[in-house]
N, C-alpha and C positions, 0 to 999 in steps of 0.2 A: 504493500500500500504506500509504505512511504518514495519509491521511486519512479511508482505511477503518480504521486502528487506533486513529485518534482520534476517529470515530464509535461504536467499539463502546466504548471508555473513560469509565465512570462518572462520573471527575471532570472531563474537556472536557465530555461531555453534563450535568452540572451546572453547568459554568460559561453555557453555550449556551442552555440553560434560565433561569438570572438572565438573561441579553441576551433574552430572548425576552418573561420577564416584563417590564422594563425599558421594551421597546418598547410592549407592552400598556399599560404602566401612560400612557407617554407620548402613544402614539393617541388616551386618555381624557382624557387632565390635559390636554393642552394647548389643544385646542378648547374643553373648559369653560371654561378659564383664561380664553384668546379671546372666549368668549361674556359672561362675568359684565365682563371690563374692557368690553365693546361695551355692556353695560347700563348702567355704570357713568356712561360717555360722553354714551350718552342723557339719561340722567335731567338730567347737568349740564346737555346742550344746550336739554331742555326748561323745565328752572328757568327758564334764562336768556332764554326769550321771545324767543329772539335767532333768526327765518327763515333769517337766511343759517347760525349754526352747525348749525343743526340740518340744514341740506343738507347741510354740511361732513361730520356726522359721518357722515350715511346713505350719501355718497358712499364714505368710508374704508371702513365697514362692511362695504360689498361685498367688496373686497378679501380683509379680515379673514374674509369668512365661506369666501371662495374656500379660504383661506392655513387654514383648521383644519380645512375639507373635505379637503384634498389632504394635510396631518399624518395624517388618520385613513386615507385609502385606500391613500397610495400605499406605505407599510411591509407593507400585506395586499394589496394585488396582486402584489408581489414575491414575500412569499415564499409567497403560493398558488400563483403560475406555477411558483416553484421545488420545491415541492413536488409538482406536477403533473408536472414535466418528469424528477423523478428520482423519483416511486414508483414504478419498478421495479428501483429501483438501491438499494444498501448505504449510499449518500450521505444518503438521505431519515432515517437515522437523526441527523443531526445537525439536522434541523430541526423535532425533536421538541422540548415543553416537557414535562419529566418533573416527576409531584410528588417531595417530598423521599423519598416512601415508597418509590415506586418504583425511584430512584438507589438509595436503601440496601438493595433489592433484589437490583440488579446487580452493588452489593461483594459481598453476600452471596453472588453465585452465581464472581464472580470469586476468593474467597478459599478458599473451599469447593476450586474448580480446585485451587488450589495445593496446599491442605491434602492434597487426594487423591494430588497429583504426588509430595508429601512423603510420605505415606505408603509409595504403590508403592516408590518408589526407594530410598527408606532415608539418603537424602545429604544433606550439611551445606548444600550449598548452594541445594536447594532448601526444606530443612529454614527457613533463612534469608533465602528471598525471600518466603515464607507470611509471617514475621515480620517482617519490615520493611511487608510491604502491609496486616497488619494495624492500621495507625495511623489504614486510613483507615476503619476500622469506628467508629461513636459512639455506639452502642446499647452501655451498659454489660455486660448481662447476655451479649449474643451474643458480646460482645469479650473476656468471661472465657471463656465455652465453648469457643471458639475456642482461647483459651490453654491452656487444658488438654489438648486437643488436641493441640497443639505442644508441650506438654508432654512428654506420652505416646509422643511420636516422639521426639524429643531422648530420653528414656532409652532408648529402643530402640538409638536411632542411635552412643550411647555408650558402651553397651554393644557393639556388634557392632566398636569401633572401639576397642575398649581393646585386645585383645590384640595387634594392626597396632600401635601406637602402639607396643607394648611390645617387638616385634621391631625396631622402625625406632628406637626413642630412639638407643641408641647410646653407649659411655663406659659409665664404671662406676658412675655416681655415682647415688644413691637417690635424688637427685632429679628430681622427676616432673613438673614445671613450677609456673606460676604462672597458675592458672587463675581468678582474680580478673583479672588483667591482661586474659585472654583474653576474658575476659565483660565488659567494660568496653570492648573493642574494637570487637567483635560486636556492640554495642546498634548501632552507629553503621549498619552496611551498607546501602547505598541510599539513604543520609541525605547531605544536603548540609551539610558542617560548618564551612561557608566558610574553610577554611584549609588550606595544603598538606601535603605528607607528614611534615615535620617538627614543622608545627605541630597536626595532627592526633595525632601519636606522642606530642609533649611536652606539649602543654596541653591535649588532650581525655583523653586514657587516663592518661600516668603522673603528672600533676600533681595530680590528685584524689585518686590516688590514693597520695599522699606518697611516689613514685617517681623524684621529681626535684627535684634539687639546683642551687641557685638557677646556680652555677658551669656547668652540661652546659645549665641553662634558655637561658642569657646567652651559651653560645660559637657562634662560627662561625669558619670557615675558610675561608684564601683557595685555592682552586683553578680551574684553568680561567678564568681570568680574573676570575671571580667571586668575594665573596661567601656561605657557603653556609653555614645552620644547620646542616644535616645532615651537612656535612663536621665543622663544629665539636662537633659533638654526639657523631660517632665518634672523633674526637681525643681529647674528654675522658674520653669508655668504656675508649679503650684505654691510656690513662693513667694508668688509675685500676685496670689489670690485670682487667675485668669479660670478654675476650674468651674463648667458648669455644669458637668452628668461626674461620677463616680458611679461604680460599681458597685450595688449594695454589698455588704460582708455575708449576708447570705445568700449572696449569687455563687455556689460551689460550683456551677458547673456551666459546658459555651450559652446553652440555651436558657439558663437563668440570668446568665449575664443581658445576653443578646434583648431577653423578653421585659428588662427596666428601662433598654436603651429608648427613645433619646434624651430624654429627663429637657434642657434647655440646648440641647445642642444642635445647632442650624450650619446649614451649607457654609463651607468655609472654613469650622474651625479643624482643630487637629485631633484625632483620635491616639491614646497608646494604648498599648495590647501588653500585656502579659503571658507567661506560660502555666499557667495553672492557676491557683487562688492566693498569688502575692504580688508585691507591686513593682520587681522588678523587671522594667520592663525592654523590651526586647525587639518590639517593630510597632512603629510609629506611621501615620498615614491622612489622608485629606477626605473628610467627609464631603461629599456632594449630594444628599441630603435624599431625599423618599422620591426612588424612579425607578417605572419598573414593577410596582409593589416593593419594594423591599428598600434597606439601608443601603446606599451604597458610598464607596468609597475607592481611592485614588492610591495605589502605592507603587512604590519599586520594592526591588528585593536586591540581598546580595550575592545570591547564585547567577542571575543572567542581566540584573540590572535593565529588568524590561518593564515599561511603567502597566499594570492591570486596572484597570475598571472592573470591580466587582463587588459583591455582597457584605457586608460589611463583617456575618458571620461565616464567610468563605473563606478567608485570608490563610489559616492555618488550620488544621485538626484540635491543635490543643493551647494554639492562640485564644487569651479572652480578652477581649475590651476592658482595658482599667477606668480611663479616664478620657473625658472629651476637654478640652482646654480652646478658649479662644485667642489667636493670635493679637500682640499687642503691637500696631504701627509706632515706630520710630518716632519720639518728640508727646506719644501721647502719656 
């Protein structure tokens, strides 16, 4: 399965295509190469009047003419055989050389998919894989239409998800979250931001956005034996009085945690997780608030550092929600 998935994917089959060219180009170049340095040998041997070199070279020659014959054949007997042996299989499509028109053919019918999937469904998170796979469109014009598109769905999606949002907020307070935070988060999903959940929280979303104070940039805390920004990051939240959900003490377990959430916690602020029922905590993340039915929320990780869109009670098996903390802007 997985290399019939990376036979039907535009960007393998564009990389597969440059190897293909590559080898084309080298089938050609290098027998020339061969040929014009065999001439080159010549001419010297014959300047030089000299019978024995001019044996010398004729003799080498052979070789040389053997050595750019077999550069040219044996990369096209390969992959004719292999071509031959799998045209009836799903495999034959990775040994296609596609022009560039073509590839941007097949984003175009792979985004379109999504676009459609985003439509039917109405949901965030497919709303946001349309938009993340859009980066790999580079036709300017189709890669605005396409946005508009997304566009158009996104207010829909908004809309059918304000009033949910507005049963589920929770607390008294008229505040409605920080939707700058959240669209700051959101650019990232899918994207590889090479850094983990704490340094994706701190230095990709709240630091730009003058969210963070040099004192929560710089702490960490020691727990678990460890080391840990995101412990020190929620030391200094709660420190600094920013906590608005905790985890009740008799939340033993994810789904007693998950079932007090959100207490006052709105789009925007920071979520920390812990591994069992203590508060040292361990991955850290960006609430984007009730879509979808459910909690959701914005992280990296430090296995592949790729940002996730997901559930809020998804993130880990034995991950639980400690604490929801609101971000405090710079100067206030």
């Amino acid at each position: 399965m997985m290399i019939l998935s990376i036979c039907d994917s535009p960007s393998a089959l564009e990389v597969i295509s440059k190897i293909l060219l590559l080898i084309d180009i080298i089938k050609v170049a290098v027998p020339i190469i061969l040929i014009i340095f065999l001439m080159i040998k010549f001419m010297r041997a014959v300047s030089s009047h000299d019978e024995g070199e001019i044996q010398k070279v004729f003799k080498s020659s052979i070789s040389n003419m053997i050595a750019a014959t077999l550069i040219f054949l044996i990369p096209t007997i390969v992959i004719m055989i292999a071509r031959l042996s799998m045209a009836s299989t799903p495999y034959s499509k990775c040994l296609v050389r596609l022009s560039s028109d073509e590839i941007a053919i097949k984003y175009y019918n792979n985004i379109d998919g999504l676009i459609k999937k985003a439509e039917d469904s109405l949901k965030y998170s497919d709303y946001f894989n349309a938009l993340g796979y859009l980066d790999n469109i580079k036709d300017l014009d189709k890669k605005n239409e396409y946005m508009r598109r997304l566009e158009d769905i996104k207010e829909i999606i908004d809309k059918n998800n304000e009033e949910e949002e507005e049963d589920i907020g929770g607390g008294s307070s008229s505040y409605q979250g920080n939707m700058i935070i959240v669209d700051e988060a959101k650019k990232y999903i899918n994207k590889d931001v090479g850094t983990d959940c704490s340094g994706f929280v701190k230095h990709k979303v709240l630091k730009p956005l003058d969210y963070l104070q040099d004192d929560i940039a710089k702490a960490s805390g020691h727990c678990d034996g460890k080391s840990r920004g995101s412990y020190g990051m929620y030391l200094k939240y709660k420190e600094k009085g920013r906590v608005v959900w905790e985890r009740p003490a008799s939340a033993s377990t994810l789904a007693l945690s998950v079932q007090s959430f959100p207490g006052d916690c709105k789009p925007g602020d920071v979520i920390f997780y812990s591994y069992g029922n203590n508060d040292c905590v361990k991955h850290v993340v960006i609430y984007t608030g009730f879509e979808d039915g459910k909690h959701m929320i914005v992280d990296s990780n430090q296995q592949d550092h790729i940002v996730r869109y997901r559930a809020i009670d998804k993130v880990y098996r034995t991950a639980m929600p400690l604490a929801c903390i609101r971000p405090i802007k710079n100067g206030e």
